[in-house]
N, C-alpha and C positions, 0 to 999 in steps of 0.2 A: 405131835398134833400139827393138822396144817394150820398154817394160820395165812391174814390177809397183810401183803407186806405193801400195798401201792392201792391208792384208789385215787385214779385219775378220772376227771369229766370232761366231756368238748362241748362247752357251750354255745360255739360255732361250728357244725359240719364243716369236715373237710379241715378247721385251722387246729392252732396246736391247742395239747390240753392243760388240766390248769390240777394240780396234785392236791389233796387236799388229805386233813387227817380223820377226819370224819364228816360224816354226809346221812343227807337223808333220800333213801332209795326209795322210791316214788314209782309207782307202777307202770310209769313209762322209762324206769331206770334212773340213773344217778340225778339228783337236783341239779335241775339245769340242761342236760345232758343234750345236745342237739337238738335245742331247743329255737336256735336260729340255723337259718342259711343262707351262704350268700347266690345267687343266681344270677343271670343273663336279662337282659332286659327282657326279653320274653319270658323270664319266672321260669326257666329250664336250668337245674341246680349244677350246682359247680365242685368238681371235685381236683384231690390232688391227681389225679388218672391225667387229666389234663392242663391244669391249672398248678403244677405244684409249688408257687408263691404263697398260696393257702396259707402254707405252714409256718408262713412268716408272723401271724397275724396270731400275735397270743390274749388273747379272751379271758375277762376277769367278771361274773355278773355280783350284785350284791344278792346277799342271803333271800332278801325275799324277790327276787327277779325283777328288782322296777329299775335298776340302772346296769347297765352296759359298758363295759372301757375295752378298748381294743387297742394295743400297743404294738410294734413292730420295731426289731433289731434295726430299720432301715428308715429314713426319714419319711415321711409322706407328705407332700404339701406343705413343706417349708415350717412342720409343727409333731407334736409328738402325740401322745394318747389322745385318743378319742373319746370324750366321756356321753354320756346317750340315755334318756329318759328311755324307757322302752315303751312302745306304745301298743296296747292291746283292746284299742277300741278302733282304731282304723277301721276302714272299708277293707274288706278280703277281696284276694285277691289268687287267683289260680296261680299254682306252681307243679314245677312236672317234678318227681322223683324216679328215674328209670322207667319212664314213660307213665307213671300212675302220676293220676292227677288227685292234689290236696288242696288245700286251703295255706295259704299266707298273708300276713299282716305287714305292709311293708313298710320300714323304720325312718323311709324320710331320705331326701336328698344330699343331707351332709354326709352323713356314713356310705352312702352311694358314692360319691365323689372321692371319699378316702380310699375306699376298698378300688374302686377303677383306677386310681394313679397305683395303687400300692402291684395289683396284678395285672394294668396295661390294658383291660379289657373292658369296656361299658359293666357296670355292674350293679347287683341295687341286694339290700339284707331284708330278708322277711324274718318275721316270727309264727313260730306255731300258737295259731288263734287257743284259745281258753277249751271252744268247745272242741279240738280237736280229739276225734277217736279211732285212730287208723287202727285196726287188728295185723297182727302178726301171723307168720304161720309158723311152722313147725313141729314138733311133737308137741308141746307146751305151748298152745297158740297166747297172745296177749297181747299189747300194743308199746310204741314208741312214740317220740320223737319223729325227727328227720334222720333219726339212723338208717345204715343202711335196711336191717331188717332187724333182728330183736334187739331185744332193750341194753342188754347186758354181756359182755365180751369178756369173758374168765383166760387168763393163760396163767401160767405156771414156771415157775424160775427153772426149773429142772427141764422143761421141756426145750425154753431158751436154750440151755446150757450143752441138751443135746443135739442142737441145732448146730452148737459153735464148734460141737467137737465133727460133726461132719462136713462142715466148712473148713474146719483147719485142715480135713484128710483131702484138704482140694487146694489147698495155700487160699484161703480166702480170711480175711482178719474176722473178726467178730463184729457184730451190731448190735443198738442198743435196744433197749425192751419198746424204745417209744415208736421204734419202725412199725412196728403191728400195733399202734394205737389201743389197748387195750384198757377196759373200764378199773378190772380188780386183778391185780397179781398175786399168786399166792406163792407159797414156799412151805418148804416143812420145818423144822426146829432149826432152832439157830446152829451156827457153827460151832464147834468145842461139844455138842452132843455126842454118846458115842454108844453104841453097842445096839440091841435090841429097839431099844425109844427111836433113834436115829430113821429106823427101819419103815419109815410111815409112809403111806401113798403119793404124799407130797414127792417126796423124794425120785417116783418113778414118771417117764416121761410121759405126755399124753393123759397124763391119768384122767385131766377134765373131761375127756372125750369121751369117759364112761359114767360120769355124774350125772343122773336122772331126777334126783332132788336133793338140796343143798340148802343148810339152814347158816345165815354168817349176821350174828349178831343177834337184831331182833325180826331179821328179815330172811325169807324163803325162796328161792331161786328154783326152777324147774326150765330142765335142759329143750333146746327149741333143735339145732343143729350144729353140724361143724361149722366152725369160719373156712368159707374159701378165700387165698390171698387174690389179690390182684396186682398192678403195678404203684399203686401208692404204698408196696413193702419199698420197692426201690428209689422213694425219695427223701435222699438226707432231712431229716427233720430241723437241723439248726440252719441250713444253707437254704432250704425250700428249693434243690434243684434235684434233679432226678439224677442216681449215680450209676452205678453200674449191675450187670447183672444179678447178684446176689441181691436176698437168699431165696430168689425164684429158683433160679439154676439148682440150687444142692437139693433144695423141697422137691422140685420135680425128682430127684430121684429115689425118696421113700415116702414122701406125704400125698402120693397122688392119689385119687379120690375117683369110684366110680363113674358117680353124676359127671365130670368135668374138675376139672383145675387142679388145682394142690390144696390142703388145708391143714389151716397152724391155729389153733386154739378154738374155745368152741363159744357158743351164744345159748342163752338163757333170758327166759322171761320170767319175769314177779309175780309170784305165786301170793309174799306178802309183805307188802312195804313193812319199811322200818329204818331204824337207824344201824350205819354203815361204822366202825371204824380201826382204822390200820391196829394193828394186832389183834383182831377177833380170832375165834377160832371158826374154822371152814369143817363144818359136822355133816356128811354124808348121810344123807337117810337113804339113800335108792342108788343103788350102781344098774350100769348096763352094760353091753356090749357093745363098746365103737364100731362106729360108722365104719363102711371100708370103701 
């Protein structure tokens, strides 16, 4: 069987995510899940594309979303975590997502001040207001967060794994699973399986990219698109600096993609909330034919 071996969430676009062993997947994806972000004083969001400090800033909410602590490997202001009411009755306030305009809730001048020494750059954190209802597209349209576009980002160990053997046939070292930021990681049976059982789709690369519905736990996933990479694959996620060309370089040479770019894992939107948690099994109801 596959099963789900990682479920990670980014409760701040853009910064690092925060691993959890089970969760509740909310029809705008993981609890929590890009649920803030930080932007520009003009409310134009900020990502690791340009910003890759982002990654410094690891993001802890409590269970019911009313507190905030943001911590960083590096000092900030002569003090360390940041702990933060969250506020969801502010005045809203426009913020740009790839030039679409939303709604944000903006969280106040102290975390503003934290986040601009921590990245150097004026900067201020909104939240997604209550009543937000952005639609997604895709095959399986539904909504998000401040993700980039669906709710949900599936990759697969196997797929990693053949990633790294294309990279080694180039001397390139291997990278870790959090460079592609991914919500749910899946895998097939554990190691020491052998014969026949061993044999399961987990096992084969890509296979997410033919999953058209997908039932993990007490929740249903319905497939939206591939993931295209962009250059936040090339930023060390524990240094927050941007390294070298890999694994754009090796994807550009079998993961390219009609539309444009490369793509490594694919996205899904909530057919039907539920409870999320590490060892479920991953049960295909609907396959299809990958994208090309």
């Amino acid at each position: 069987m596959a099963t789900v071996v990682e479920l990670i969430t980014y409760p701040v676009k853009g910064c690092a995510g925060t691993s959890v062993d089970s969760t509740h997947l909310t029809p705008a994806g993981l609890a929590h899940d890009r649920s803030f972000m930080v932007v520009s004083v003009d409310g134009v969001y900020r990502t690791q594309r340009r910003d890759p400090r982002l990654a410094l800033v690891r993001p802890t909410v409590s269970a019911d979303g009313s507190r905030l602590t943001l911590a960083s490997a590096e000092p900030v202001s002569g003090h360390g975590a940041l702990h933060l009411d969250v506020d969801t009755s502010a005045p809203r306030r426009d913020v740009d997502l790839f030039g679409a305009t939303y709604q944000g809730i903006d969280q106040g001048d102290e975390v503003a001040a934290w986040l601009t020494d921590l990245l150097g750059t004026p900067s201020r954190l909104v939240r997604v207001p209550p009543e937000h209802d952005r639609k997604t597209d895709g095959l399986t349209p539904g909504t998000s967060g401040y993700a980039d576009s669906s709710a949900v980002h599936v990759l697969s160990r196997a797929s990693l794994a053949h990633l790294h053997t294309r990279m080694d046939e180039r001397g390139a070292p291997p990278l870790p699973m959090d460079r592609f930021r991914p919500n749910i990681v899946i895998d097939s049976l554990p190691e020491g399986c052998q014969g026949e059982q061993a044999a399961d789709w987990a096992a084969e690369p890509h296979a997410e990219d033919r999953i058209r519905r997908a039932t993990i736990g007490a929740a249903e996933l319905g497939y939206t698109k591939l993931a295209v990479r962009c250059a936040v694959t090339l930023v060390d996620q524990e240094a927050g600096a941007r390294g070298g060309p890999e694994p754009l370089r090796t994807l550009a040479g079998y993961r390219r993609f009609s539309a444009g770019g490369v793509v490594f894992g694919a996205k899904f939107s909530v057919v039907r909330p539920g409870k999320l948690s590490v060892g479920d099994e991953v049960a295909v109801e609907e396959w299809g034919e990958a994208e090309r």
